[in-house]
C-alpha positions as CSV (number, residue, x, y, z in Angstrom):
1,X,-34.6,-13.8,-19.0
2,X,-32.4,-15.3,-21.5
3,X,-30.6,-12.0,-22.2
4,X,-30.2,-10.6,-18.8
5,X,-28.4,-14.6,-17.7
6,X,-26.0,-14.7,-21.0
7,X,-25.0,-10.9,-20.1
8,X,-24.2,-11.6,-16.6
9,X,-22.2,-14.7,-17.7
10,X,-20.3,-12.5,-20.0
11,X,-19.5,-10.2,-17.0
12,X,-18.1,-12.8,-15.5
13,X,-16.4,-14.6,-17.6
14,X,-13.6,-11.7,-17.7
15,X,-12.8,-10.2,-13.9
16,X,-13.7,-6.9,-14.0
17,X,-11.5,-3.8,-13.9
18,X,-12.7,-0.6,-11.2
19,X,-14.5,1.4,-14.2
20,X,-16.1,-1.8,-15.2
21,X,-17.3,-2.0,-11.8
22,X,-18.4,1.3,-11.2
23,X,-20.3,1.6,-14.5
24,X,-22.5,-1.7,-13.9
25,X,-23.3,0.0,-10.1
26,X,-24.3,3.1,-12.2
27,X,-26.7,1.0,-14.2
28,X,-28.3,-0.5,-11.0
29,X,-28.8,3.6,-9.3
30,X,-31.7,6.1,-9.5
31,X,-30.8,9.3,-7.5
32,X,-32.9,12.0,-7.1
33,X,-31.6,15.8,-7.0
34,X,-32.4,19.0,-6.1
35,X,-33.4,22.1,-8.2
36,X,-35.2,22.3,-11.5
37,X,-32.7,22.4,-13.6
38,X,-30.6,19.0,-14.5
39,X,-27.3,19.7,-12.4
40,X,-24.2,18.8,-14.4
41,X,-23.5,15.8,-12.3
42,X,-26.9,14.3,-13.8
43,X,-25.1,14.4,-17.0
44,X,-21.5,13.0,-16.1
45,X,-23.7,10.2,-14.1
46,X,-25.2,9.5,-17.6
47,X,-22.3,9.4,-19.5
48,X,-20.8,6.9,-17.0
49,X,-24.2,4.5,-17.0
50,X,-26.5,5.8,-14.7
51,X,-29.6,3.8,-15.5
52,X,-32.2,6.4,-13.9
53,X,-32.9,9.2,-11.9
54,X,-36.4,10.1,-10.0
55,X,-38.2,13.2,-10.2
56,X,-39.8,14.6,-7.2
57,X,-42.3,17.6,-6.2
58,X,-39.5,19.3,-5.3
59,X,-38.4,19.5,-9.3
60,X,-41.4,20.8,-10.3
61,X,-42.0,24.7,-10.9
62,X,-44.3,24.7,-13.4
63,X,-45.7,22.9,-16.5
64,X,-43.6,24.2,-18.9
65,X,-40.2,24.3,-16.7
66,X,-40.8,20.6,-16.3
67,X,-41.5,19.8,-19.5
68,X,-38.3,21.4,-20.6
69,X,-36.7,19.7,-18.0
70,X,-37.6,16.2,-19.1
71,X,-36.6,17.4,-23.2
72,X,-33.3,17.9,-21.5
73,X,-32.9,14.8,-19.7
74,X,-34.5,12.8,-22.9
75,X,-31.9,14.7,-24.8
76,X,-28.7,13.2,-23.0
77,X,-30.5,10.7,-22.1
78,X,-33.0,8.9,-24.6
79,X,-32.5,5.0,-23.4
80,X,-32.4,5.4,-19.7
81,X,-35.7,5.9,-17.4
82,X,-37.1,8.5,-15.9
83,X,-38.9,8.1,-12.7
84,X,-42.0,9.4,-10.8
85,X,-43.8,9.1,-7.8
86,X,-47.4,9.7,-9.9
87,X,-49.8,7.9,-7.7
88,X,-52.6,10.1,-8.5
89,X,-54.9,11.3,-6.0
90,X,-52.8,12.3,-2.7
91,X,-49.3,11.4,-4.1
92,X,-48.7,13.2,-6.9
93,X,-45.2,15.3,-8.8
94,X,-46.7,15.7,-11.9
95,X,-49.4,18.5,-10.0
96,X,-47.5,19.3,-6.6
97,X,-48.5,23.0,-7.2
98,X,-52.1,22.8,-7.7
99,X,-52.8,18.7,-6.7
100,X,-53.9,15.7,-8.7
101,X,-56.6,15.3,-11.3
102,X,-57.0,12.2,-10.4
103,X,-59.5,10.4,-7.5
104,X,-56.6,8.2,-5.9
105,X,-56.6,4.9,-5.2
106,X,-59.2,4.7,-1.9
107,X,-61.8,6.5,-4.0
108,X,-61.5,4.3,-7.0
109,X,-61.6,1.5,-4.7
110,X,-64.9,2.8,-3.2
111,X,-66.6,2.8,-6.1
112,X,-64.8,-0.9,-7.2
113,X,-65.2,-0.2,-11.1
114,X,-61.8,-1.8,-12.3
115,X,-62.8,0.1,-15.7
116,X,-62.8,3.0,-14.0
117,X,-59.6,2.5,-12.3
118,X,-57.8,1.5,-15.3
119,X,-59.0,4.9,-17.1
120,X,-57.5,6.4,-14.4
121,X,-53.9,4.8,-14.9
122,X,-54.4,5.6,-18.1
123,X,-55.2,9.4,-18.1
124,X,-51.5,9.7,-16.0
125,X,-49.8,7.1,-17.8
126,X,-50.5,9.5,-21.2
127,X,-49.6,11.9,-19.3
128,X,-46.5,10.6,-18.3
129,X,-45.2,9.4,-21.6
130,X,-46.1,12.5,-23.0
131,X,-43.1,14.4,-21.1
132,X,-41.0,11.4,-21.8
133,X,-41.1,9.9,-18.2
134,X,-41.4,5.6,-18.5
135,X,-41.2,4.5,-14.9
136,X,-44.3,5.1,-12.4
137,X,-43.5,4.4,-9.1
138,X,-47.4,3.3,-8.5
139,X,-49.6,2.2,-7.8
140,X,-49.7,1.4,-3.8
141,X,-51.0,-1.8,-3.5
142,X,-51.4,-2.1,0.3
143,X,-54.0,-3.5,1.7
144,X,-55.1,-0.8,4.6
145,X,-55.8,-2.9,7.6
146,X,-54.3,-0.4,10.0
147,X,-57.5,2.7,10.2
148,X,-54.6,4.8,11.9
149,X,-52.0,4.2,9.2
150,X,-49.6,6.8,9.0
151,X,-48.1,6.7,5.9
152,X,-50.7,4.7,3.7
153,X,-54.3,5.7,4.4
154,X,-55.9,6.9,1.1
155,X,-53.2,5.8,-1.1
156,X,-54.7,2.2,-0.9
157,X,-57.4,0.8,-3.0
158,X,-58.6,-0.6,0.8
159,X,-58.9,-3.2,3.3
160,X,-60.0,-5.8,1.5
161,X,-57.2,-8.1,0.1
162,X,-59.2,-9.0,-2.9
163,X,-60.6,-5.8,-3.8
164,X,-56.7,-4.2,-3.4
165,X,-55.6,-7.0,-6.2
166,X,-58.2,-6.6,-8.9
167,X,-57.8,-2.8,-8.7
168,X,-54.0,-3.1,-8.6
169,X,-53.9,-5.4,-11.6
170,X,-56.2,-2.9,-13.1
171,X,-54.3,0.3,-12.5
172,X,-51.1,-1.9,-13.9
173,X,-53.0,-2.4,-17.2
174,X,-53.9,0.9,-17.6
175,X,-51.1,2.4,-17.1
176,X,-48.5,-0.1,-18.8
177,X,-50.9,0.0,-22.1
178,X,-50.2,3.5,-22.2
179,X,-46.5,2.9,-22.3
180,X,-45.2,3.2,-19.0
181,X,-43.6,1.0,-16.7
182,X,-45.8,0.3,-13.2
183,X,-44.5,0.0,-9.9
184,X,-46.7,-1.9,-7.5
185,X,-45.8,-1.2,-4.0
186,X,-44.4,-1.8,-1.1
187,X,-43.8,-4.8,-0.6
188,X,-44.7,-7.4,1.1
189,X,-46.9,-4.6,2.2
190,X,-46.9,-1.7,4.5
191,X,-50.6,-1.8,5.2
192,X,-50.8,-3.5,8.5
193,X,-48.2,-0.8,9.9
194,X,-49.0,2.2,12.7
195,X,-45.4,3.3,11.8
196,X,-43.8,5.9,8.9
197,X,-41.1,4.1,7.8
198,X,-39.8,7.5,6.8
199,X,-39.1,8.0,10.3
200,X,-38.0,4.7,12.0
201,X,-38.4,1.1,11.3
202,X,-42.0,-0.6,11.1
203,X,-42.5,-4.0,12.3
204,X,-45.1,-6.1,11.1
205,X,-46.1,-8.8,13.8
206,X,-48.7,-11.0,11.6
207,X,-48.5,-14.3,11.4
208,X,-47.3,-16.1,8.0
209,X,-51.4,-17.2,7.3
210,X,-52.4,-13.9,7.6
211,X,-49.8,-12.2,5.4
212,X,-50.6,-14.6,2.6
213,X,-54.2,-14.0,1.9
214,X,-53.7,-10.5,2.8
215,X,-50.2,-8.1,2.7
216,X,-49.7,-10.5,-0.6
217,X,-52.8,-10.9,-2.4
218,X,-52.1,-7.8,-4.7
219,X,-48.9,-8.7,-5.5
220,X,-50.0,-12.1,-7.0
221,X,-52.3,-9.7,-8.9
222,X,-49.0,-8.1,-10.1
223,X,-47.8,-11.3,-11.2
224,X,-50.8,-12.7,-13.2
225,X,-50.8,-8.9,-14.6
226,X,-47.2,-9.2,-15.6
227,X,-46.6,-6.1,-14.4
228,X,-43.0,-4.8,-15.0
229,X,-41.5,-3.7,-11.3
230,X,-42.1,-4.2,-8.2
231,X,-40.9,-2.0,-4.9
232,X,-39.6,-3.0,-1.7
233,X,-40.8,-1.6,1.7
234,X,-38.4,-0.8,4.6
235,X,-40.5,-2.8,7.4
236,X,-39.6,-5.7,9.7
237,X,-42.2,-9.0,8.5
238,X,-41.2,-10.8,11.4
239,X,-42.6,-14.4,10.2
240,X,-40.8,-13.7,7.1
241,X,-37.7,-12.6,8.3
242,X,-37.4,-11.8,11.5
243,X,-33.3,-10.2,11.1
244,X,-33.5,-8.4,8.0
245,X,-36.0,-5.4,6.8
246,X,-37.7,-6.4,3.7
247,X,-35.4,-4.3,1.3
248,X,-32.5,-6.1,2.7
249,X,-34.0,-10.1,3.0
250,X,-32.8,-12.3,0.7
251,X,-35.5,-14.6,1.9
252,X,-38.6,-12.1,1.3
253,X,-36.7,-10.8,-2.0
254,X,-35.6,-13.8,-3.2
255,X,-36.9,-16.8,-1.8
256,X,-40.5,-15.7,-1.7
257,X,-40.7,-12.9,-4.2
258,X,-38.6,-14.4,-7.0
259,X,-38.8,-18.3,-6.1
260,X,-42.7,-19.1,-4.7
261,X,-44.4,-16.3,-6.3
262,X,-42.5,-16.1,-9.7
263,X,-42.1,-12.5,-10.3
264,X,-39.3,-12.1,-13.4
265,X,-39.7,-8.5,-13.6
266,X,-37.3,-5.7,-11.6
267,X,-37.0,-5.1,-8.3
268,X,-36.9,-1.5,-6.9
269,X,-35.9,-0.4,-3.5
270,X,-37.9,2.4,-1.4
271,X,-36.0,5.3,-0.9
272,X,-32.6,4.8,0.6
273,X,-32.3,7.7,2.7
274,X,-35.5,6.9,4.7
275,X,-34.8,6.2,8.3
276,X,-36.3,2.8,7.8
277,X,-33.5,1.9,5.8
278,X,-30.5,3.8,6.5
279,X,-30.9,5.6,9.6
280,X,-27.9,3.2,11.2
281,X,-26.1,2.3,8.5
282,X,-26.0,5.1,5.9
283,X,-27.1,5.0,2.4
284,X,-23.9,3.4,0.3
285,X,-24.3,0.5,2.8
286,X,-27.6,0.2,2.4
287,X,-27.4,-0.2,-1.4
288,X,-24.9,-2.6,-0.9
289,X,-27.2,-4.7,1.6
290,X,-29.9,-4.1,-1.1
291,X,-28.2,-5.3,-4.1
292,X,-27.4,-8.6,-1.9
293,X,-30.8,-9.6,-1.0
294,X,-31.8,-9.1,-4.4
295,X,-32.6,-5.3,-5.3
296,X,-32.1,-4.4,-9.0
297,X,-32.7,-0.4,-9.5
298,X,-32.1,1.5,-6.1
299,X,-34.0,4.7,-5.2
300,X,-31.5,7.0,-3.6
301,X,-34.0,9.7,-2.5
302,X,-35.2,13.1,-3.3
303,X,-31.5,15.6,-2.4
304,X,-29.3,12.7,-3.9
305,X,-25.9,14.9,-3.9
306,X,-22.6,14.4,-6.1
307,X,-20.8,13.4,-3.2
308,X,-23.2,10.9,-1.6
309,X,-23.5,9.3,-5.6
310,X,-19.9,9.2,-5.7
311,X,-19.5,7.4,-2.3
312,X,-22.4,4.7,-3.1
313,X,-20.9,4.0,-6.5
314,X,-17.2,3.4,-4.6
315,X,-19.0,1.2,-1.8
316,X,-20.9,-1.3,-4.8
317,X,-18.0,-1.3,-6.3
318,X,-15.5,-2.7,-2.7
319,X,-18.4,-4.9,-2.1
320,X,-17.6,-6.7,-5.4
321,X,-13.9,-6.4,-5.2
322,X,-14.1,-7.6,-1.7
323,X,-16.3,-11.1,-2.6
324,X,-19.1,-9.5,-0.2
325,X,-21.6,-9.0,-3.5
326,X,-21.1,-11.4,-6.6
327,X,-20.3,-9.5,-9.6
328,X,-23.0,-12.0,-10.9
329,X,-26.1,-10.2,-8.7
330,X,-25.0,-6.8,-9.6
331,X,-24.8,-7.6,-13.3
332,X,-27.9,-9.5,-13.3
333,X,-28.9,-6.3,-11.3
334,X,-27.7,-3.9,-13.9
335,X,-29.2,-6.1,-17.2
336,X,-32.7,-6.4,-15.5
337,X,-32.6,-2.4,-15.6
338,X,-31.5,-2.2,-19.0
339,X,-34.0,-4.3,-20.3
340,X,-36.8,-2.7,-18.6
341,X,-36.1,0.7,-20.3
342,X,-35.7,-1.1,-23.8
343,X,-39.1,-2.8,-22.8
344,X,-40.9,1.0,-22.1
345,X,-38.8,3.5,-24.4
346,X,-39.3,6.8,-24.2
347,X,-40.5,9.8,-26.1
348,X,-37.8,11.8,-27.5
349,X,-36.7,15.5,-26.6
350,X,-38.2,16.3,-30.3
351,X,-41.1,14.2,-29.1
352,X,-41.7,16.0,-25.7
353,X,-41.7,19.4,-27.2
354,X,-44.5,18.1,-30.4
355,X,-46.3,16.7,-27.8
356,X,-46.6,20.7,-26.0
357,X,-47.8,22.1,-29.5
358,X,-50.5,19.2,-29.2
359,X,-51.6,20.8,-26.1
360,X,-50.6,16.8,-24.2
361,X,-48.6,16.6,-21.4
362,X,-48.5,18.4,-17.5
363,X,-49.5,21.7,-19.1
364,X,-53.3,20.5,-20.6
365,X,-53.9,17.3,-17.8
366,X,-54.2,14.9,-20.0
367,X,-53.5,13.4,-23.7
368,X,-56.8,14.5,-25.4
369,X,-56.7,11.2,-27.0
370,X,-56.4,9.4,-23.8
371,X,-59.1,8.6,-21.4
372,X,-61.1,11.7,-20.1
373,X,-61.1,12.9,-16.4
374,X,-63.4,11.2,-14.0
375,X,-66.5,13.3,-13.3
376,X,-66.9,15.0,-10.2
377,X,-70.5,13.6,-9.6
378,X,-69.1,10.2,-10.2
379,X,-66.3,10.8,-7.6
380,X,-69.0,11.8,-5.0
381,X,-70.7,8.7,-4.9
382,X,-67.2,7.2,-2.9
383,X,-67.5,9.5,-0.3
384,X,-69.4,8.5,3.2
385,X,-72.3,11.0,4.1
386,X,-73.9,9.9,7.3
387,X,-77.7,11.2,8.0
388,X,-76.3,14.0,9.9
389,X,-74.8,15.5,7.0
390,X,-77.6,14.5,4.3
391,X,-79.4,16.8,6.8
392,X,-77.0,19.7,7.0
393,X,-76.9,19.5,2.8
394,X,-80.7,19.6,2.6
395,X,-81.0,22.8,5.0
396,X,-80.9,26.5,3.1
397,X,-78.6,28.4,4.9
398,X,-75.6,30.4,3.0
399,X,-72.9,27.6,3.9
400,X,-69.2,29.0,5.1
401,X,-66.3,26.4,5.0
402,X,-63.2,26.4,7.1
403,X,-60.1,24.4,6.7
404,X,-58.1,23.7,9.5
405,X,-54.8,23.2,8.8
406,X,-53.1,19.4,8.4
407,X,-49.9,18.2,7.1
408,X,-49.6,15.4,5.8
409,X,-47.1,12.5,5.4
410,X,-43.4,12.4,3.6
411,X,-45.1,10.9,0.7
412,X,-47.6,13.4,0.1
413,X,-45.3,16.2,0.5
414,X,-46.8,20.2,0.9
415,X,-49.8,19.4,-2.1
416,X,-52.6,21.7,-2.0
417,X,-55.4,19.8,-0.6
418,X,-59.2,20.5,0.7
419,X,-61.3,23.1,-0.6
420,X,-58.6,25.9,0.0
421,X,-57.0,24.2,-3.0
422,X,-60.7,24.1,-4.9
423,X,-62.1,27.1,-3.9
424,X,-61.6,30.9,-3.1
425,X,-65.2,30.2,-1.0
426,X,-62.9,29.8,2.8
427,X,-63.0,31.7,5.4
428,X,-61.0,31.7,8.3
429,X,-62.2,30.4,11.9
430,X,-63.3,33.5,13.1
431,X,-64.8,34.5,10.1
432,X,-68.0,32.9,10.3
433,X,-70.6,34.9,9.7
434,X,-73.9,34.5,11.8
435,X,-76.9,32.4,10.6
436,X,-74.4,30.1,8.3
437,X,-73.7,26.6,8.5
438,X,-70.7,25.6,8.8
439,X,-68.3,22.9,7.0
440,X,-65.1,22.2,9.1
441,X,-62.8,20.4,7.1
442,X,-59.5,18.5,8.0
443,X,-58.1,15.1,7.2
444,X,-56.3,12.5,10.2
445,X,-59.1,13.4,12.2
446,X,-57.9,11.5,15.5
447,X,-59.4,12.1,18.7
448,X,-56.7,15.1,19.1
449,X,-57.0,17.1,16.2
450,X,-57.3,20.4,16.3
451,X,-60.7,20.5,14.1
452,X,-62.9,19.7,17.0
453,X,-61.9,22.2,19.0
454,X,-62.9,24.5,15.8
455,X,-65.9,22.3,15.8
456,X,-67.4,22.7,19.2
457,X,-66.7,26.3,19.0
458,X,-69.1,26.7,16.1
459,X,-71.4,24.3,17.4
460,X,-71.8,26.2,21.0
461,X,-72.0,29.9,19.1
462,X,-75.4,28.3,17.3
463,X,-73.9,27.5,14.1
464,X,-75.4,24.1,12.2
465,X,-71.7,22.5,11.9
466,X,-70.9,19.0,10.5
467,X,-66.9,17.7,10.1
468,X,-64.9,16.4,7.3
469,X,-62.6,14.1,7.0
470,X,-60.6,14.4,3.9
471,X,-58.6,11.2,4.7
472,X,-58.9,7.7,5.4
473,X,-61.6,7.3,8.1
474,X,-60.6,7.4,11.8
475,X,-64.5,8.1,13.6
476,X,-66.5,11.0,14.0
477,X,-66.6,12.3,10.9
478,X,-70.0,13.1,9.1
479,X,-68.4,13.1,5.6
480,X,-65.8,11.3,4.2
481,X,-63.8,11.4,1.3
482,X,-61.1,9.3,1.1
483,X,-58.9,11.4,-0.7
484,X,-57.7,15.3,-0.8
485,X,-56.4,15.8,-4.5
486,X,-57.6,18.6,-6.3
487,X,-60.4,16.4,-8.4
488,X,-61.7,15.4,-4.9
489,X,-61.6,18.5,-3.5
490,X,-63.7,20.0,-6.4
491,X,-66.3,17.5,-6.3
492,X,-66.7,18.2,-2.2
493,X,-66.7,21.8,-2.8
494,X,-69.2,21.0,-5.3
495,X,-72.0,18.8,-2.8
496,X,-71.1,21.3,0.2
497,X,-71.9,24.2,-1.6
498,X,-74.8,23.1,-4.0
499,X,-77.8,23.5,-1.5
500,X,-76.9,27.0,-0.5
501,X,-74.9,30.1,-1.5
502,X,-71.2,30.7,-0.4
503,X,-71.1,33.4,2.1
């Protein structure tokens, strides 16, 4: 820390001009933007000491588009970070066309082999490096003790508090040892939350006890693991700070995150333009609120545009001017970012491309070097097969599998999911041909989804039907998976399918 206190002294010690200003709020920003090509204003941003910029599914048109798009970032770039929402399993950029190769966190958790999950981490985090990207915004480190969760779900190792922090300390491990920064989120946890804080503002009403052995078990894991960032959630912790949303509470960032539990490393917002945190306010004030309470690198969202950069650079930099935010915070701010890109540097543009020829990076999965995918049969033995189904798998029948359509949350995005994205073996609900058993297959399966109607259809024309609930479990289902990526999906495809033919 010695560095990022003598630079912030320096800062100081000489009243800075407007372009001083605006240049250390550049170095505290990560905007997002839309297309996938690197607009021109990426670039200008650069030159004028952007510290980052997020990539999003949105980016991403194919392997080799995004690998060229990374060897141009890395090539105007080559100190500054280059972010990712690479959670494997449900959330995943990298794979938004075709889903993750990757279990995800519930699964990994359900088979509690912190070896296993630190492979996993380390598969993406060669990966990652590979094109050049050094900041993972992963993993989620939420304990899930809300079954109807709407935004976490299968993204969490689980409900256990302990199990959460040894898998969480294990993902960080694997994936920093690879070479890329971690990001262990959100907190002080958005587990215990019925809310999408895409949408509105969650409030978390459990009491002070119960948040410590629980929401903030996995981040003392991130702390004993040293991991290198941390993110902020846009909930209400009312016995932590009952006035301020986490993102903008000096008290949750500061007092408890920085002061009781230690954490040195850098602190990253949440999305700005979420509803949770600047539905009344806008996003340049939210920044500026952010930066306050403590925020070092600020997520700006996915369709960042010039003009919304341009107005949160100008409201940092009246904040300072105005004595609302000490120049000290936002260059403390600005040094903690640095440093974290010098502590994960990046693979070249040369480096990206070389990396292509070895057949590494998006295009293969992979590094072949790296740790090898996780077997399907391995995966498997997560999922939750009640007797009902073990009897449906035994029987002989040519098996027919329909998948009723589900979106999912913000996070997730439009990923193919389910057998559709496994498998060309689907047919359509009124496709079922007689004498078949039928698997219906959805994920969120509350008491109103649309699957049971599908369901007891089946069920009253004679067919032997069980449900599936690619998600986190919410009753009824007779197999579960906890989890919908594209390694999931295989190995589900796999067990429905390998007692009978397809029909």
């Amino acid at each position: 820390m010695d560095t990022i206190q003598s630079s912030a002294t320096a800062v100081t010690a000489d009243p800075a001009s407007t372009g001083d200003l605006r240049r250390l709020a550049a170095g505290t920003l990560m905007p997002g933007f839309t297309g996938i090509a690197v607009p021109v204003w990426i670039l200008d941003a650069y030159d004028a000491g952007l510290a980052a910029v997020c990539l999003y599914g949105t980016n991403v048109a194919s392997p080799v588009q995004l690998r060229e798009l990374c060897a141009g970032l890395r090539s105007h770039a080559p100190n500054s970070l280059i972010a990712v929402d690479e959670e494997g399993g449900d959330v995943t950029r990298l794979h938004y066309r075709t889903g993750s190769n990757q279990p995800g966190n519930a699964v990994l958790g359900r088979l509690d082999d912190v070896e296993l999950t630190a492979a996993s981490a380390s598969a993406i985090g060669h990966e990652l490096a590979a094109l050049g990207i050094n900041l993972n915004l992963a993993p989620d480190a939420d304990v899930n003790s809300a079954p109807d969760n709407p935004v976490i779900g299968v993204r969490s190792f689980g409900a256990e508090p302990d199990l959460v922090a040894r898998h969480t300390a294990a993902w960080i491990r694997g994936l920093e040892d690879a070479g890329v920064a971690s990001c262990a989120k959100h907190f002080p946890g958005h587990g215990d939350t019925t809310t999408d804080s895409h949408l509105a503002l969650p409030t978390v009403t459990a009491d002070a006890a119960t948040l410590d052995v629980r929401e903030l078990a996995p981040f003392r894991a991130l702390v004993a693991a040293g991991g290198a960032t941390v993110m902020t959630s846009h909930i209400l912790v009312e016995a932590l700070d009952p006035d301020h949303p986490a993102t903008f509470s000096s008290r949750i960032l500061q007092d408890l995150l920085r002061g009781r539990m230690g954490f040195e490393g850098v602190i990253i917002t949440d999305a700005l333009d979420m509803a949770g945190a600047s539905a009344q306010t806008g996003v340049p004030e939210a920044a500026v609120r952010a930066l306050v309470a403590g925020a070092d690198l600020l997520c700006l969202g996915s369709d960042t545009t010039p003009a919304l950069f341009e107005q949160t650079l100008a409201a940092i930099t009246r904040a300072v001017q105005a004595g609302r935010l000490p120049l000290e915070r936002l260059a403390d701010a600005a040094a903690r970012t640095a440093a974290l890109a010098g502590r994960f540097p990046a693979a070249s543009a040369a480096e990206i491309q070389e990396a292509a020829v070895r057949g590494q990076g998006a295009s293969k999965g992979t590094d072949p070097k790296g740790p090898e995918l996780i077997d399907g049969e391995r995966i498997a033995e997560a999922f939750d097969v009640s007797p009902a189904a073990e009897k449906w798998l035994a029987r002989e029948e040519p098996v027919a599998i329909v998948q009723v359509e589900t979106g999912a949350n913000f996070a997730v995005g439009r990923v193919p999911w389910g057998p559709a994205a496994a498998t060309r073996a689907i047919v359509g609900e009124g496709e079922v041909p007689d004498g078949a058993r039928v698997a219906v297959v959805g994920r969120g399966l509350d008491a109103e989804h649309p699957l049971w109607t599908t369901f007891a259809r089946l069920r009253a024309e004679g067919h032997a039907v069980i449900a599936v609930e690619c998600g986190w479990p919410r009753g009824g289902a007779d197999i579960v998976t906890y989890g919908a990526s594209l390694a999931v999906s295989q190995a589900l495809t796999s067990l429905l399918l390998g007692g009978g033919s397809a029909s």
